[in-house]
C-alpha positions as CSV (number, residue, x, y, z in Angstrom):
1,X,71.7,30.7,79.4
2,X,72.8,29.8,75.9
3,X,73.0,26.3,76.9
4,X,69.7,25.8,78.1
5,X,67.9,27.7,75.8
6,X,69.4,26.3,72.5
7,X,70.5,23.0,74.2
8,X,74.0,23.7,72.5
9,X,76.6,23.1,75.3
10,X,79.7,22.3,73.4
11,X,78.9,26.3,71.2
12,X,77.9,27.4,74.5
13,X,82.0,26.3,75.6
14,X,83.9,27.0,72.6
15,X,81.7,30.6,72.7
16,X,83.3,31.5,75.8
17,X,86.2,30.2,75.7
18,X,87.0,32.5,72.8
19,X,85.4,35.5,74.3
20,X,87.7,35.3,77.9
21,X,91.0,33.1,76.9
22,X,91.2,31.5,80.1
23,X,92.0,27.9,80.2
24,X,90.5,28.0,83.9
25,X,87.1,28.4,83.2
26,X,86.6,25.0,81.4
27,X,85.8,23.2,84.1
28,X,83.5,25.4,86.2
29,X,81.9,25.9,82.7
30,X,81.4,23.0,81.1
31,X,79.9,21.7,84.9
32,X,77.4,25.0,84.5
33,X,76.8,24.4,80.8
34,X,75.6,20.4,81.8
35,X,73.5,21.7,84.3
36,X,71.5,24.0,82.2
37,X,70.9,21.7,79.5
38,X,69.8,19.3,81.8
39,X,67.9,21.5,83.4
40,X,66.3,22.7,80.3
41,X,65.4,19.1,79.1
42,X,63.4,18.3,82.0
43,X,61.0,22.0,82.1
44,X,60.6,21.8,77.8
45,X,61.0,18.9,75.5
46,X,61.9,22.0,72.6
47,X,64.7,24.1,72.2
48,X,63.9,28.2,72.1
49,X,64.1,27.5,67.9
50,X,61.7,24.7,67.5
51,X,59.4,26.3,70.2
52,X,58.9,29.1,67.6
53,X,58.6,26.7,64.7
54,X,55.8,24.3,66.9
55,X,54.3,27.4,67.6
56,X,54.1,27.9,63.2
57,X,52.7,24.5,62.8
58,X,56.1,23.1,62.0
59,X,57.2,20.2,64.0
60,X,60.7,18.3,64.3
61,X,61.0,15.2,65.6
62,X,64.1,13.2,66.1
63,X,65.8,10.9,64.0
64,X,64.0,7.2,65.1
65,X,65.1,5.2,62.0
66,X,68.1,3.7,62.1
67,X,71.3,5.8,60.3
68,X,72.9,2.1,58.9
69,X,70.1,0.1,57.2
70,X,72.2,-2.7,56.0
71,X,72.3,-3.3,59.9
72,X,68.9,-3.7,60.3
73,X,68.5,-6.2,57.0
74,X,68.9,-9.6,57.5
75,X,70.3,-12.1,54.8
76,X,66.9,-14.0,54.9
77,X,65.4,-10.5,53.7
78,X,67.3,-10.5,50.2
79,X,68.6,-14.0,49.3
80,X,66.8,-16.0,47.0
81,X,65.8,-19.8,46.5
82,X,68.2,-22.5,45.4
83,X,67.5,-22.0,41.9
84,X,69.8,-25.1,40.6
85,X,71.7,-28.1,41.9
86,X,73.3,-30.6,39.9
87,X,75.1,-34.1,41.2
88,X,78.8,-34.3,41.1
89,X,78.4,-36.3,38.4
90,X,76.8,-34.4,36.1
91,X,78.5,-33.9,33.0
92,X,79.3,-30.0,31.3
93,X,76.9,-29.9,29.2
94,X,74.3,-30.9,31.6
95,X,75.8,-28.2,34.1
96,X,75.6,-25.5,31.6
97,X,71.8,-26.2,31.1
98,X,71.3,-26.0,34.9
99,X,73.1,-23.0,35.1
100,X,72.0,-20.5,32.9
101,X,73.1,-16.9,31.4
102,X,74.3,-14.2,33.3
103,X,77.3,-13.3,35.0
104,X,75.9,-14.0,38.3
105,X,74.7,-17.6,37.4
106,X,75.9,-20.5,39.2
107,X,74.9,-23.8,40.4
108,X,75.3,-25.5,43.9
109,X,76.9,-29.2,44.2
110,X,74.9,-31.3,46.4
111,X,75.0,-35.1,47.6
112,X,72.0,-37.2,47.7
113,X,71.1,-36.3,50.6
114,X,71.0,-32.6,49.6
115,X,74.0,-31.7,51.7
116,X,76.3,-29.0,49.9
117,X,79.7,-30.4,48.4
118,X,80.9,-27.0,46.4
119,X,79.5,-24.0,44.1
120,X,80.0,-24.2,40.2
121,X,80.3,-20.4,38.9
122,X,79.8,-19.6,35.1
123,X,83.7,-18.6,35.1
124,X,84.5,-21.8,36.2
125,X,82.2,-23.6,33.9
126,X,83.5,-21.3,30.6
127,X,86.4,-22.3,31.6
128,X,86.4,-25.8,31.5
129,X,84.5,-26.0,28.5
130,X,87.2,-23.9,26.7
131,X,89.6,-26.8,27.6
132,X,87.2,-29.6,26.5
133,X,87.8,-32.0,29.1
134,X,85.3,-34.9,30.1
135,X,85.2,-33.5,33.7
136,X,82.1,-33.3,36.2
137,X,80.7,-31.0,38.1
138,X,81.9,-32.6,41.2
139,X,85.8,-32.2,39.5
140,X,85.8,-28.5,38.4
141,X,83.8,-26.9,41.6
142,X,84.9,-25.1,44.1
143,X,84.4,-27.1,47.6
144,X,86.1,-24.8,49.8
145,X,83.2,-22.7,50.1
146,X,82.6,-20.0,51.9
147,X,79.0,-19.7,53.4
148,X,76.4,-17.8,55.5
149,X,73.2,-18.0,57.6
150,X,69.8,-16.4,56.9
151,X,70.3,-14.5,60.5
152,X,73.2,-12.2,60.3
153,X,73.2,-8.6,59.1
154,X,73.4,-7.6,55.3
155,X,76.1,-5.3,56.2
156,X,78.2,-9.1,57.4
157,X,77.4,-10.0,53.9
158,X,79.1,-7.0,52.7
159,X,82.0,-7.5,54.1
160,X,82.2,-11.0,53.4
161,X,81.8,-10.6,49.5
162,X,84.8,-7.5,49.9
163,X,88.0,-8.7,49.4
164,X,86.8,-11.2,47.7
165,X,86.2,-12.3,44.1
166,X,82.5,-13.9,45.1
167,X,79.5,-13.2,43.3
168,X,77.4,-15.7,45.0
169,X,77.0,-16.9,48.3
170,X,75.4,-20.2,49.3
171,X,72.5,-19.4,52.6
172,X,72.5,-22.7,55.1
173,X,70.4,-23.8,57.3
174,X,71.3,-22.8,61.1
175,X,70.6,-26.1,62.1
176,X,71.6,-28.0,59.4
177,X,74.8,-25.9,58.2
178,X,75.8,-29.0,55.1
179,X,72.0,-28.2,53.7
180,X,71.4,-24.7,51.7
181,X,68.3,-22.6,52.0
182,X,68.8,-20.1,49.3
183,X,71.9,-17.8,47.5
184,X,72.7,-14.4,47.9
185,X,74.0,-12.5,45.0
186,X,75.6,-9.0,45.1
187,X,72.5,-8.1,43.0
188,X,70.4,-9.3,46.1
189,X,72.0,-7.1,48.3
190,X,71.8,-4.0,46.3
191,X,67.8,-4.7,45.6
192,X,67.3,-5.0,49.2
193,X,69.2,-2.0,50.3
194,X,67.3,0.3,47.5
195,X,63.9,-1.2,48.7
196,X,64.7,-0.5,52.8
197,X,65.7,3.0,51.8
198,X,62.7,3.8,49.8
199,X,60.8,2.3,52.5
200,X,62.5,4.6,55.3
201,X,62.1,7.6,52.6
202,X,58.5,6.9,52.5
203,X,57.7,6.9,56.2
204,X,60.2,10.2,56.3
205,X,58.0,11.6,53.8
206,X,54.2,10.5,55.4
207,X,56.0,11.4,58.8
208,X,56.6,15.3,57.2
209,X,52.8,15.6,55.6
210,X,51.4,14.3,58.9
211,X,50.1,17.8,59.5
212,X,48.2,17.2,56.3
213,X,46.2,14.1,57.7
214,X,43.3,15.1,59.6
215,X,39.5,14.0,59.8
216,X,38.7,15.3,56.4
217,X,42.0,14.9,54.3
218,X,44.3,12.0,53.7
219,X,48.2,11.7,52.2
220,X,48.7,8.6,50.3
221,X,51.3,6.8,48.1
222,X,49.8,4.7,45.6
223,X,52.6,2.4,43.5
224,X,51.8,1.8,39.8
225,X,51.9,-1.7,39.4
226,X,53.2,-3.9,36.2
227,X,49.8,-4.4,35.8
228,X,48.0,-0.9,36.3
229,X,46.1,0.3,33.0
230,X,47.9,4.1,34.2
231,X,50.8,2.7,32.8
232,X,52.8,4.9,30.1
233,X,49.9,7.5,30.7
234,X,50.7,11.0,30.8
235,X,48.8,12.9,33.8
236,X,47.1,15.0,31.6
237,X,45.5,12.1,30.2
238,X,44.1,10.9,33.3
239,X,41.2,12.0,35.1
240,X,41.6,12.5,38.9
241,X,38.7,13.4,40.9
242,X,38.2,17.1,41.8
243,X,38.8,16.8,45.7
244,X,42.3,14.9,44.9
245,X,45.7,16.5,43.5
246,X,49.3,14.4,42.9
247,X,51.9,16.6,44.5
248,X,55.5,14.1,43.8
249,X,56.0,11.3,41.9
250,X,59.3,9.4,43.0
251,X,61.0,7.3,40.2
252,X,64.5,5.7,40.5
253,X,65.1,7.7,44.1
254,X,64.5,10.9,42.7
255,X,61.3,13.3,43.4
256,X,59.2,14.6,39.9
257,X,57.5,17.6,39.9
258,X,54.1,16.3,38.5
259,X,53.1,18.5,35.1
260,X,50.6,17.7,32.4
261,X,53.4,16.0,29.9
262,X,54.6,13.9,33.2
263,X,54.3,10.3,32.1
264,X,53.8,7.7,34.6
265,X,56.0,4.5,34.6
266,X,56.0,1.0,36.2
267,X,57.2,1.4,39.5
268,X,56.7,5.3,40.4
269,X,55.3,5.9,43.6
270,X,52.9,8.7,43.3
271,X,52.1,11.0,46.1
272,X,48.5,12.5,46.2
273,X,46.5,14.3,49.0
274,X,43.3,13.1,48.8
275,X,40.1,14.4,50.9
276,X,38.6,11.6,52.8
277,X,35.6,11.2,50.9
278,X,37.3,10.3,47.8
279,X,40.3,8.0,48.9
280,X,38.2,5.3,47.9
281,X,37.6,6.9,44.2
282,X,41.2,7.6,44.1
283,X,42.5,4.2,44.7
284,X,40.6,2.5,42.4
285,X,41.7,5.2,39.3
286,X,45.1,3.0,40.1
287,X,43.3,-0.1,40.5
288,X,40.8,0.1,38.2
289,X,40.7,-1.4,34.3
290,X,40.5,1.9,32.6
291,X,41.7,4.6,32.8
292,X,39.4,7.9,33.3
293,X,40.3,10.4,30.7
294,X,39.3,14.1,31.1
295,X,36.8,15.7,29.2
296,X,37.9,17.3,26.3
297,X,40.6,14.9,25.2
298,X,40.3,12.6,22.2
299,X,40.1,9.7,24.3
300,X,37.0,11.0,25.9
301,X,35.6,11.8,22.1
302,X,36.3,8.9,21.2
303,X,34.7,6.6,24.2
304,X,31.9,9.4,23.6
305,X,31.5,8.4,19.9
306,X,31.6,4.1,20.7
307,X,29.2,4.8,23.4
């Protein structure tokens, strides 16, 4: 009975088990306790708890996103373009121009024909300068290198940088492997791994308020963009219509409380629960090129007074 109305066989064993001490009862039970959950499954998609919690208007679904997301990424989802490729022959100080800053940077060796010879890192470039030889690129790179195509998993990627002191990886072609489509940093990876996650976080999230969503009410998540005029705003300096309220802001992975000194950044992802009527009204207050200041403020007084 436990079983089939919790869908809990393995308790339902161990429960038993405990209660009787008889080693001889496993198998007759656990063949009962499969049955009843089966059973079970097949007269009621719920369990006798989320029954009572459908019946509250709160519904749980199963888990439909995958656990691992760096298995669902692809390479080709975080690398970035060939940024720099100098001939074998270049000299250092045409190298180090190509290059750049940053202890990421690095340049790819390549032929005439565009076909990959080796990968110049800044350590390897530093340290060739420090001993002030007339070398080339083509002398100080490394040409054993190891590489990787757009198709496979970020979470191969991962494993191919560990172990390993690589900060850069050169992307080729499938069908032309001598020929390099992009490089993927470490940096990449990370970017791309945040992004998927707030990504899953944010369908987690809509998928929770769907109650909210009806005929007459909408949930949205409105980004402030580089270029939004609600940048470095406070909320209480900003104006949103009557039939709209911002319930979360998310910055940096975690969840604000929105208050009156709340300052919005670059970036945030602001939740609000808007009624239909005013979505439109709503998206343009983040769209728009000024900012609607509420009545009262010195702002307002002020556009008052020019007006």
């Amino acid at each position: 009975m436990f079983a089939g109305t919790a869908r809990a066989p393995i308790t339902a064993v161990l429960i038993l088990f405990e209660m009787t001490r008889d080693y001889a009862l496993i198998l007759p039970l656990m063949t009962a306790v499969v049955s009843a959950a089966l059973v079970s499954q097949l007269l009621s998609t719920g369990t006798v708890y989320t029954v009572k919690l459908a019946r509250r208007g709160v519904h749980i679904e199963e888990e439909t996103l995958p656990a691992n997301v760096m298995q669902t990424l692809r390479v080709a989802d975080a690398m970035s373009p060939v940024w720099a490729t100098v001939s074998p022959n270049s000299d250092l100080t045409e190298t180090a121009r190509a290059m750049g800053d940053g202890a990421e940077a690095a340049v790819l060796v390549t032929d005439d024909a565009g076909q990959l010879i080796g990968i110049l890192t800044n350590t390897d470039l530093n340290e060739a300068i420090a001993l002030d030889t007339e070398q080339t690129a083509g002398d100080i790179c490394t040409r054993d290198v190891q590489t990787i195509f757009p198709d496979v998993s970020l979470h191969h990627a991962l494993s191919t940088f560990a172990g390993r002191s690589l900060h850069v990886l050169p992307v080729m072609f499938r069908e032309q492997p001598e020929v390099a489509c992009g490089v993927l940093r470490r940096s990449d990876i990370t970017n791309a791994y945040a992004a998927a996650i707030e990504r899953r976080d944010s369908k987690r999230r809509l998928d929770r308020l769907s109650p909210v969503t009806s005929d007459h009410v909408r949930y949205l998540e409105l980004r402030v963009a580089p270029e939004s005029v609600l940048n470095h705003h406070y909320l209480n300096e900003v104006r949103i219509t009557e039939d709209a309220v911002i319930v979360a802001i998310r910055r940096d992975g975690v969840t604000l409380i929105p208050r009156g000194h709340t300052r919005l950044e670059e970036g945030d992802r602001v939740t609000v629960i808007s009624a239909a009527s005013a979505v439109e009204d709503v998206r343009g207050i983040f769209s728009g090129a000024s900012v609607p200041m509420p009545d009262g403020s010195p702002e307002a007084a002020r556009s008052s007074r020019q007006a």
